[in-house]
Every structure is written in C-alpha cells, then in structure tokens.
C-alpha positions in Angstrom: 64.3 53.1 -106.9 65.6 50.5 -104.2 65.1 47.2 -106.2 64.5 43.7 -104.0 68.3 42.2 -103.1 68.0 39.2 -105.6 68.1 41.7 -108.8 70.3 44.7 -108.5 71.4 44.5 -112.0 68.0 45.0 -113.8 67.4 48.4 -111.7 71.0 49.8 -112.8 70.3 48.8 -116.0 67.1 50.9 -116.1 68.8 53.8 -114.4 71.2 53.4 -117.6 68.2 53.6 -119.6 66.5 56.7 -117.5 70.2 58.4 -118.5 70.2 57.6 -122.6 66.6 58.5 -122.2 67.7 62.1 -121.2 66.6 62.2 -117.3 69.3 63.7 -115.3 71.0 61.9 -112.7 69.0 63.2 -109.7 65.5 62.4 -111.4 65.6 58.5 -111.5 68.7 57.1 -108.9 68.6 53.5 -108.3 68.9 53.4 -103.7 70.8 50.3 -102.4 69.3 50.6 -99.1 67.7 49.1 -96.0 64.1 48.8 -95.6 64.9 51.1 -91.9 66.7 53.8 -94.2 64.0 53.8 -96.9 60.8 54.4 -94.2 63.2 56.9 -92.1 65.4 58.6 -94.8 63.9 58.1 -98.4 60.7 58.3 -98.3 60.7 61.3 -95.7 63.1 63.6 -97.7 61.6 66.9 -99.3 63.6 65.8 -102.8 61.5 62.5 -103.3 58.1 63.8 -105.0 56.6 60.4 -105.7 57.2 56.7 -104.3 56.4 53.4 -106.8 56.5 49.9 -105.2 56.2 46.6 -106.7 55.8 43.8 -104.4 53.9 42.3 -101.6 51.1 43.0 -100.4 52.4 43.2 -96.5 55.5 46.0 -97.5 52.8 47.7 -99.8 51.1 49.2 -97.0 53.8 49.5 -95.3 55.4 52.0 -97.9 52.0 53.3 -98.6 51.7 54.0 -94.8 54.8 56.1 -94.8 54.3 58.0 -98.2 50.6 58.8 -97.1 52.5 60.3 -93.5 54.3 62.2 -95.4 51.7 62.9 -98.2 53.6 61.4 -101.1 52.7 60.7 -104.2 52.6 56.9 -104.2 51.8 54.2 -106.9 51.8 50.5 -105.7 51.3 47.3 -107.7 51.2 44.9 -105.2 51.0 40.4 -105.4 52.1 40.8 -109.2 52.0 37.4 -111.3 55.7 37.4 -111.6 55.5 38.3 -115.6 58.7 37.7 -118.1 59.4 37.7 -121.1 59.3 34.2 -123.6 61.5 35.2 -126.7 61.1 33.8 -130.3 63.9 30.7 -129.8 62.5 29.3 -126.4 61.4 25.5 -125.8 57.4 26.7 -125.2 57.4 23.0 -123.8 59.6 24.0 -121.1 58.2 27.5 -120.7 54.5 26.1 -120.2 56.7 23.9 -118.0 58.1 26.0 -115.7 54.8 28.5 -115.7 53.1 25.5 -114.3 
C-alpha cells in the first residue's frame, strides 16, 4: 500500500492490523514511495500479484495503465465522497456543518 502524503499513520495502522490479523509481513507492506518508483518499481515487480487505488480519477488510470502493462490484478475506486466516521458524542450540528 503507498498511502497519499497527508495520512501515513492510518496505512501503518492497518498494516498493524493486517499483522494481529495473521498476514505475514510480505503479504500487506505499507510503501512510502514516489509516484516514479511506484509506476517503475512496484507495480512492475513479479512479487506484487494485485494493485488497489483509491483516489482520483486522473492517477486511476494512470495506475490502471501500468497494472494492465503488466497484466495486474487491479481494483480502483476512483472520485470517492471522502466518507468518515460520526461517533455517538459528536455535535451533529457541526457535523451536518462541515459536510456541507
């Protein structure tokens, strides 16, 4: 997994999660990497079986473009609605708030 800059912790945490869950460490690794070394190393590498992406549209094809080269495996979910979570004790004023 090579998560978007702005949130590196929420991928380790789900490599933590991958780990408890019983995976080994070379079935789910979180990659801190360039967008060049992802297209030209990653994705290319006989070891990677199947490539997820969540994000734009625009990189979407672009990673679909380079699994399908490659004939990858890929699953893409592409211009998401930017879901999270609203627990019990939050302000729904402020939630409907910031939604809109």
């Amino acid at each position: 997994m090579k998560p978007a800059p702005c949130i590196p912790q929420s991928s380790i945490f789900m490599e933590e999660v991958f780990r408890i869950s019983g995976f080994n460490k070379y079935e789910f690794q979180v990659a801190f990497s360039s967008t060049e070394d992802v297209e030209k190393i990653l994705i290319p590498d006989k070891r990677i079986k199947t490539v997820i992406f969540t994000g734009s549209t625009k990189a979407g094809a672009a990673v679909a473009s380079v699994a399908g080269k490659h004939l990858k495996k890929s699953m893409l979910e592409l211009g998401g609605s930017d879901p999270f979570i609203v627990l019990p004790d939050a302000d729904l004023d402020k939630v409907v708030y910031l939604i809109y």
